[in-house]
C-alpha positions as CSV (number, residue, x, y, z in Angstrom):
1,X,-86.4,114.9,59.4
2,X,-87.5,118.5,58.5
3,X,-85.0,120.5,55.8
4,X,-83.4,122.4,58.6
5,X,-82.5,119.8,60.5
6,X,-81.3,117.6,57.3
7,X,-79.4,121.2,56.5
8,X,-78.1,121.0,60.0
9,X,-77.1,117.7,60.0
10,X,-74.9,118.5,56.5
11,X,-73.4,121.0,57.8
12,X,-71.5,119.7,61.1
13,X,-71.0,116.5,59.3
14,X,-67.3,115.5,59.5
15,X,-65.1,116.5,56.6
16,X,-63.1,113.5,55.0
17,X,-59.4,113.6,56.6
18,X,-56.8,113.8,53.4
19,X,-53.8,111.5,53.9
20,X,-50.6,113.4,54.7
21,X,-46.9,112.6,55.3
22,X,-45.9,113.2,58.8
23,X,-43.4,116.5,58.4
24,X,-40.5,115.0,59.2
25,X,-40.8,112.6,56.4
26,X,-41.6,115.6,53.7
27,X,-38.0,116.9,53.2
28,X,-37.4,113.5,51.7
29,X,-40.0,113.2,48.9
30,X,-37.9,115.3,46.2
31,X,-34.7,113.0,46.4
32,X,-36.8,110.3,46.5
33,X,-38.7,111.2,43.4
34,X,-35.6,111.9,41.9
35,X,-33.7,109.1,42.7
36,X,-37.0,106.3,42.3
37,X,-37.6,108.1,38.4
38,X,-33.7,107.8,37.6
39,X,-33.6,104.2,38.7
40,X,-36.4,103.1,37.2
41,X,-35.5,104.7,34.0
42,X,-32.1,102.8,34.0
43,X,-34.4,99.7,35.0
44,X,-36.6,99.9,31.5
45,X,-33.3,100.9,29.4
46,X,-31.9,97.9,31.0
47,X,-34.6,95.5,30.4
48,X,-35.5,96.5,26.6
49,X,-31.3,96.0,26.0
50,X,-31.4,92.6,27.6
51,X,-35.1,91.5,25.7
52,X,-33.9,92.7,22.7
53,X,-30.6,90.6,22.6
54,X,-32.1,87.8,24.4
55,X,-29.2,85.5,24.8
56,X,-29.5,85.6,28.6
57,X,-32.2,82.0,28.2
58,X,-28.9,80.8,26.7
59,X,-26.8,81.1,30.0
60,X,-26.1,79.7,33.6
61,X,-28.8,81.5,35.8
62,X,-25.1,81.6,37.9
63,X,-23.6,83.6,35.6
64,X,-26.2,86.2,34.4
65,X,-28.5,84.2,32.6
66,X,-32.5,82.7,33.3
67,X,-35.7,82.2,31.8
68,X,-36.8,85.9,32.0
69,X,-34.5,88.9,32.0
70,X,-34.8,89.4,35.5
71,X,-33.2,86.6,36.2
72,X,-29.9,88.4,35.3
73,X,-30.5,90.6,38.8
74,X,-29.9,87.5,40.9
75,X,-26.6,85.9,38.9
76,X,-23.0,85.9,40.3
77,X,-23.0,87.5,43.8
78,X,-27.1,87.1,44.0
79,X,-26.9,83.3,43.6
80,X,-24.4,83.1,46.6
81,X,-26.8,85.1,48.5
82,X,-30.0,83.2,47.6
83,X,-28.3,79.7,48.4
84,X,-27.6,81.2,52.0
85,X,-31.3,82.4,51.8
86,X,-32.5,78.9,51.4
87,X,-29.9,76.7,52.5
88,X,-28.1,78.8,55.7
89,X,-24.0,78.0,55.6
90,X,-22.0,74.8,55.6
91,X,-18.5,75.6,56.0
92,X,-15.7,73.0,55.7
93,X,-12.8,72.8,56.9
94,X,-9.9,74.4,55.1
95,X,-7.6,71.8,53.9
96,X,-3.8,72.2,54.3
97,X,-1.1,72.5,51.7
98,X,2.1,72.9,53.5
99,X,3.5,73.4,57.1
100,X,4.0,77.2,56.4
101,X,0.3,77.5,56.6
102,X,-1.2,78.1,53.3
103,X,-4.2,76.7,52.5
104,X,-6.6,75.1,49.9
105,X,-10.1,76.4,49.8
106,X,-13.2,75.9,47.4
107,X,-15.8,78.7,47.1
108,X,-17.9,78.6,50.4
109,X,-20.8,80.6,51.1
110,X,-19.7,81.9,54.2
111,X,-17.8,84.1,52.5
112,X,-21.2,85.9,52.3
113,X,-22.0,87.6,55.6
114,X,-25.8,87.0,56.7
115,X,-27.2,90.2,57.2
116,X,-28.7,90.1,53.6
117,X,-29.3,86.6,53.3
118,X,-31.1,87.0,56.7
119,X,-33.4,89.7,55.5
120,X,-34.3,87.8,52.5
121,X,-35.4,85.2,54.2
122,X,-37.3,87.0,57.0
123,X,-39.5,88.9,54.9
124,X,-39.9,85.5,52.1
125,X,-41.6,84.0,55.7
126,X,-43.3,86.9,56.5
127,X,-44.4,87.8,53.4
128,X,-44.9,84.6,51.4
129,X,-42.8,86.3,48.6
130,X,-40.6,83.8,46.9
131,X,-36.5,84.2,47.7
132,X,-35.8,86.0,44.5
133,X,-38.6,88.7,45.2
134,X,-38.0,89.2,48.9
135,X,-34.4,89.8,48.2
136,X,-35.2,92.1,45.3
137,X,-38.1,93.5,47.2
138,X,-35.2,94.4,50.2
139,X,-32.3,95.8,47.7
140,X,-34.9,98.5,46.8
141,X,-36.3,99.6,49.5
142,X,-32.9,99.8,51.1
143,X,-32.1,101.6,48.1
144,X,-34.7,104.9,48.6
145,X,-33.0,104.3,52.6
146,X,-29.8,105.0,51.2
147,X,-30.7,107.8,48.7
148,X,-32.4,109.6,51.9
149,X,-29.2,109.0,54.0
150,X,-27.2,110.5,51.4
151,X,-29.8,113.5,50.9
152,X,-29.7,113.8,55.1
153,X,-26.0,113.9,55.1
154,X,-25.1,116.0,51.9
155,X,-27.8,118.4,52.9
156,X,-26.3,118.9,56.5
157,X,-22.8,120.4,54.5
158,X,-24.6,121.9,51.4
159,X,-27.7,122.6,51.6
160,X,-31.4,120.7,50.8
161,X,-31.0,121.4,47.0
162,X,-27.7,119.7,46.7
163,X,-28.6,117.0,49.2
164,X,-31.4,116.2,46.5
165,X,-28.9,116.6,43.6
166,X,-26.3,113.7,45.7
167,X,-29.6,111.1,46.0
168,X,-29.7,111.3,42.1
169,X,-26.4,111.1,41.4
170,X,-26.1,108.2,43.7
171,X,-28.8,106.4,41.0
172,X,-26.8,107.1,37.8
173,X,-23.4,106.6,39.2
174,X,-21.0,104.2,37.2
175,X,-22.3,100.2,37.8
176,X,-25.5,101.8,40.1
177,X,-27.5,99.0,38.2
178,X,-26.7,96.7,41.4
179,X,-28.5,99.1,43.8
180,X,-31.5,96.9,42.3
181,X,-30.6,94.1,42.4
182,X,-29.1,90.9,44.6
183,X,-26.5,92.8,45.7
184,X,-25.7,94.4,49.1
185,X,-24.7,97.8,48.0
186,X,-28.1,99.3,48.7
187,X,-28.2,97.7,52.9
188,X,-24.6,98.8,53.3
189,X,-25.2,101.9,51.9
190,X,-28.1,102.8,53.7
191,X,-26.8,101.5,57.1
192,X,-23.5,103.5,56.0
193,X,-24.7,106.8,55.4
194,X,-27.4,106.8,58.0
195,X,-24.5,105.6,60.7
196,X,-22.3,108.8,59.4
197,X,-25.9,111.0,59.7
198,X,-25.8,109.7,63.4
199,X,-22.3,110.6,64.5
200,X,-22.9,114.0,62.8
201,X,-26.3,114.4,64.7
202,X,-24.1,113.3,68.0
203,X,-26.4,110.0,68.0
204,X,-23.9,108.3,69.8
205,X,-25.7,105.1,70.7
206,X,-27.4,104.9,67.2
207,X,-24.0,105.3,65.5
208,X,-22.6,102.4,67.2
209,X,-25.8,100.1,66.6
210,X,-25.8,100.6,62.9
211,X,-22.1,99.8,62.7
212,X,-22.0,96.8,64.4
213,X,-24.9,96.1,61.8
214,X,-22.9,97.1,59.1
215,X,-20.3,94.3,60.3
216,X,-22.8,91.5,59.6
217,X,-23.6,92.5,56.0
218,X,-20.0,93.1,54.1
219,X,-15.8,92.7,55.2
220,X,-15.4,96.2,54.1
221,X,-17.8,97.5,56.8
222,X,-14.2,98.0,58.4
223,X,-13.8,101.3,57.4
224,X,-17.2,102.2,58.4
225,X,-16.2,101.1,62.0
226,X,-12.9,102.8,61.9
227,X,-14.5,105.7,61.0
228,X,-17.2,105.5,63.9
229,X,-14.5,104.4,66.7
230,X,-11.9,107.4,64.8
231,X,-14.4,110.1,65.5
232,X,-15.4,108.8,69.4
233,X,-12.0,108.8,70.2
234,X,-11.5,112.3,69.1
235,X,-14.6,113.3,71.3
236,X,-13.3,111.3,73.9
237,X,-9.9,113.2,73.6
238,X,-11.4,116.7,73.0
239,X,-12.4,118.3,76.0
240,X,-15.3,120.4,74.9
241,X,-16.3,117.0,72.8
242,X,-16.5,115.4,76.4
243,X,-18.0,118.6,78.2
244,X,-20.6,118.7,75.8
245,X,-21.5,114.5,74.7
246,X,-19.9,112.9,78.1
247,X,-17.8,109.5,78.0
248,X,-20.4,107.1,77.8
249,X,-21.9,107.4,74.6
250,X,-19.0,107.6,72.4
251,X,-17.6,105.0,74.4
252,X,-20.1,103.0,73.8
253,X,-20.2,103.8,69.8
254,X,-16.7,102.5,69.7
255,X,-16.8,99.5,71.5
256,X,-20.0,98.4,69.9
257,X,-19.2,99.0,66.3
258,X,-16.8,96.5,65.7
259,X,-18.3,93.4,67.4
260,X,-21.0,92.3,64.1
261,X,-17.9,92.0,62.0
262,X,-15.2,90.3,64.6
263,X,-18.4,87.8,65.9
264,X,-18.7,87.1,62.0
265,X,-15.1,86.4,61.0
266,X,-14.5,84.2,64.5
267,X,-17.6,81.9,63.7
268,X,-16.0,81.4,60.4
269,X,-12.5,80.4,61.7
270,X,-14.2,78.0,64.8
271,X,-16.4,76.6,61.9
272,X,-13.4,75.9,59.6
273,X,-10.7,75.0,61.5
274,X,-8.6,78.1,62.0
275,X,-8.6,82.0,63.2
276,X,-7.4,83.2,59.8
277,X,-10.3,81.3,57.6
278,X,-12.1,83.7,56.2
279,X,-9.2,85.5,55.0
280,X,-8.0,82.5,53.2
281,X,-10.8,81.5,51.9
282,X,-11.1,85.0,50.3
283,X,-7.8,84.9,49.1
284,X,-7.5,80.8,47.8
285,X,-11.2,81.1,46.6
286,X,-12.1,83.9,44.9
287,X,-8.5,85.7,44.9
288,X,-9.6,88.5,46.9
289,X,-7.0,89.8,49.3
290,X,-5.0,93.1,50.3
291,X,-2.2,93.6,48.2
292,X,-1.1,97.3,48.8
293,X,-1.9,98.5,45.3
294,X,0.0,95.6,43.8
295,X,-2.8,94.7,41.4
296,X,-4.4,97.9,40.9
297,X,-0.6,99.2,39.4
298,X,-0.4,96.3,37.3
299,X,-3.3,96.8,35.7
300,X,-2.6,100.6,35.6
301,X,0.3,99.6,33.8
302,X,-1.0,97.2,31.5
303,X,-3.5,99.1,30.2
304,X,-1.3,102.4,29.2
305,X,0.8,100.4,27.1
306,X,-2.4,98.5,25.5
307,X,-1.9,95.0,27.1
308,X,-4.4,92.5,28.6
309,X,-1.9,90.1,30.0
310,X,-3.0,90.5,33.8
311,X,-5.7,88.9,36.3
312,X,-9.5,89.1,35.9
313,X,-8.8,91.9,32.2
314,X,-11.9,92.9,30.9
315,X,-10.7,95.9,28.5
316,X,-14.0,98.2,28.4
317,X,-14.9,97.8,32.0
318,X,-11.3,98.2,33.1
319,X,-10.9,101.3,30.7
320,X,-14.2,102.6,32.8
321,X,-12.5,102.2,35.8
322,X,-9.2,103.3,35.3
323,X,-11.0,106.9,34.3
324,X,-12.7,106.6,37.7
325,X,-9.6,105.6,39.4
326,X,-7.7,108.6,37.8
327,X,-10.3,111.3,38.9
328,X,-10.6,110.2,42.2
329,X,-7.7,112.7,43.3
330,X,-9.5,115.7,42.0
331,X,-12.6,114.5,43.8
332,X,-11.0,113.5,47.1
333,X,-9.6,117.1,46.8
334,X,-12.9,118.8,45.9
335,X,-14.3,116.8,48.9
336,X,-12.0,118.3,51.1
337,X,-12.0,121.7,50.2
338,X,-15.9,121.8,51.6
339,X,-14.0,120.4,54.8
340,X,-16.1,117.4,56.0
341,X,-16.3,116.4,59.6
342,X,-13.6,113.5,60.7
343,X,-16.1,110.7,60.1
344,X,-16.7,111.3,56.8
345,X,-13.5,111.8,55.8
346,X,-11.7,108.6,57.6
347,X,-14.6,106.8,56.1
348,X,-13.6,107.8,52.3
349,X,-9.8,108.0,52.5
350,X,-10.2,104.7,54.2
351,X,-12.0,102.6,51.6
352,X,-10.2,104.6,48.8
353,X,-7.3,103.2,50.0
354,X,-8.8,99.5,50.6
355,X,-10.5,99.4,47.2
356,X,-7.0,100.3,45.6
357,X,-5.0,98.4,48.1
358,X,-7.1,95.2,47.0
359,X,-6.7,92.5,44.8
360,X,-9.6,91.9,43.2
361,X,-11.6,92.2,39.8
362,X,-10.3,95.5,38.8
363,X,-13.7,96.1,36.3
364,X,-15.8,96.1,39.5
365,X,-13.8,99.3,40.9
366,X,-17.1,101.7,40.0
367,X,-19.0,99.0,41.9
368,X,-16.7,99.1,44.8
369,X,-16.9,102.9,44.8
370,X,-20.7,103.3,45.2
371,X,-20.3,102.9,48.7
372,X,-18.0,106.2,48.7
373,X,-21.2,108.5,48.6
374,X,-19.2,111.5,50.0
375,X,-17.2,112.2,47.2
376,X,-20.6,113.3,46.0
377,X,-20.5,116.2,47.8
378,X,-18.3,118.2,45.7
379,X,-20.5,117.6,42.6
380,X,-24.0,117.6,44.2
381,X,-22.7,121.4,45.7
382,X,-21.8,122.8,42.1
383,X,-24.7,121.6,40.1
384,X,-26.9,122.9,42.4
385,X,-26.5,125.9,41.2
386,X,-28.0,124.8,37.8
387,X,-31.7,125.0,37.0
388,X,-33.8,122.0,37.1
389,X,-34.5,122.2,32.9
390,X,-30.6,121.3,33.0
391,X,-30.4,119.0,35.7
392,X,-33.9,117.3,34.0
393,X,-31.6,116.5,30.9
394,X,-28.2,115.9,32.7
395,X,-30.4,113.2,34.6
396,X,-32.4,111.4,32.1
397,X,-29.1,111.6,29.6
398,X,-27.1,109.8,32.8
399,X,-30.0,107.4,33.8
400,X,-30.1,106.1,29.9
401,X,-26.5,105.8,30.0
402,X,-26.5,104.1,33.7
403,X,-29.0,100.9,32.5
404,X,-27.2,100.6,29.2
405,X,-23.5,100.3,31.0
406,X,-25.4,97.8,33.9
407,X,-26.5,95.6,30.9
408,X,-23.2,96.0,29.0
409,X,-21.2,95.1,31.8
410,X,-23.3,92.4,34.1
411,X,-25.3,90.6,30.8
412,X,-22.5,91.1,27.6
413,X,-18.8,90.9,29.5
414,X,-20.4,88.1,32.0
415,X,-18.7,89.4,35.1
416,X,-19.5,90.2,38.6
């Protein structure tokens, strides 16, 4: 080949194609980076606590303890979870006390709906991943699909920068240590705040598939679906809402959303002898059940005057959460004040109120909470008007802080 061709040849030849993001996927890499550095800096803070004090070898991999400190990701809830992985359910019957219908019940894993459980084990067959790393392998990816549902959704009311600011506060919030691990507050989140996203984007039909998703992965997806079927029926009652989305698709979103969770609960009760099982197994098994505030006043109570002389008291956690519990006025009013469509509002006010209305281990409130990602919205909006050298330390001074509280209060206190 002469020099002009070869010269030729060069010059037509195809230039190597860089790999890009599609467009639509670009918006998201700031929260993502943001969130994904904040969680992994709570992760090393977390690990180094827990390597340091060691003791975990010493416990029940149940109850926060294992050969390695990772272990400690898949105790208490994350056991429950696992054994469904491997195992599926085995309900028994429910064993009667008295004619008036109470009943006797010993911990059952069917109290743990299968969404989760499913996924773990889906990807452990497709993946050949062992359980533990499947289910850790889902909680964080579902995790960076949460953060971007809370960026899409905060972003929609205040703008990209805040939307990026919610996503990072989302990884540093109080007990945010289980978005990484076997827990499912990552999956409900993400199918939460995507399913919100939806009904705000007038995605009727998606709305209504993600919430009756929702309903096979946690008993508090209730709110989520009386949130979606809330804000069909005010379409359906509006007459420009109608004029503008027709009848069928929020009619559809409302009379799909519900059906995951009331398919769940009914194989329950058919499994174990009676329509009102799962509810007493919650509430004779692991003394979980709706108390109107009952529990949450008592401990209000007890802890003012300095007492521990009350269910499930854990003084430093419950401290925590009683300063959550007393600013969530001033942040359900902030909230407000920015006016939120009716889905996000019903959604909040509703598992407030169901959170508070529960009796259950009151230390666990910040974890109950984390599903409440729009009372971020107030926050995100005012520190986005700081500069990023401020928000860089306000971050890395609240992701330090978030994995020394997860290791505090999962590996030292023991609880749930």
């Amino acid at each position: 080949m002469s020099t002009a061709q070869s010269s030729t040849a060069t010059t037509h030849a195809p230039a190597p194609r860089s790999l890009r993001l599609p467009r639509a996927a670009r918006p998201y890499l700031p929260p993502l980076a943001l969130y994904g550095a904040a969680k992994l800096t709570g992760l090393l803070v977390f690990a180094w606590l827990l390597t340091y004090a060691g003791d975990y070898r010493r416990k029940d991999p149940r109850f926060g303890g294992g050969a390695h400190w990772w272990d400690v990701l898949a105790g208490w809830d994350g056991w429950w979870y696992l054994q469904v992985a491997q195992k599926g359910y085995h309900p028994g019957p429910l064993r009667p006390l008295a004619p008036g219908g109470q009943f006797s019940a010993e911990q059952n894993s069917v109290a743990f709906f299968p969404l989760y459980p499913g996924l773990i084990r889906a990807v452990s067959e497709l993946t050949g991943i062992g359980l533990y790393g499947s289910a850790i392998l889902v909680s964080v990816l579902a995790s960076f699909v949460a953060a971007a549902g809370v960026h899409a959704v905060v972003s929609m009311l205040a703008g990209t920068r805040a939307g990026t600011i919610a996503a990072g506060l989302w990884a540093v919030a109080p007990a945010a240590g289980v978005e990484w691990a076997v827990y499912t507050e990552s999956l409900f989140v993400a199918i939460a705040a995507w399913t919100c996203h939806a009904v705000l984007k007038r995605r009727w039909v998606t709305a209504g598939l993600l919430a009756f998703l929702s309903g096979l992965s946690r008993p508090t997806s209730a709110v989520l679906i009386g949130a979606v079927g809330l804000a069909a029926l005010a379409t359906l009652l509006s007459r420009d809402g109608r004029r503008e989305q027709g009848v069928a698709a929020p009619l559809y979103a409302a009379l799909a959303a519900p059906l995951g969770l009331l398919t769940y609960i009914a194989w329950v009760g058919w499994s174990m002898g009676g329509p009102g099982a799962y509810f007493a197994l919650q509430r004779e098994a692991w003394a979980h059940y709706f108390d109107f505030g009952a529990y949450t006043l008592d401990v209000l109570r007890n802890v003012a005057v300095g007492h521990g002389d009350y269910l499930f008291a854990y003084p430093v956690p419950d401290l925590i959460a009683v300063q959550l519990v007393l600013a969530l006025p001033f942040l359900v009013a902030l909230m407000l004040r920015k006016r939120p469509p009716l889905v996000l509002t019903a959604y909040t006010l509703a598992s407030i109120v169901t959170i508070l209305g529960t009796q259950q281990m009151f230390g666990n409130t910040p974890r109950y909470l984390l599903p409440v990602f729009p009372l971020l919205l107030a926050p995100a909006a005012a520190m986005a008007r700081l500069r990023w050298p401020s928000l860089l330390v306000f971050f890395s001074t609240a992701a330090v802080a978030s994995g020394w509280y997860a290791h505090y209060v999962i590996f030292e206190l023991g609880i749930p």
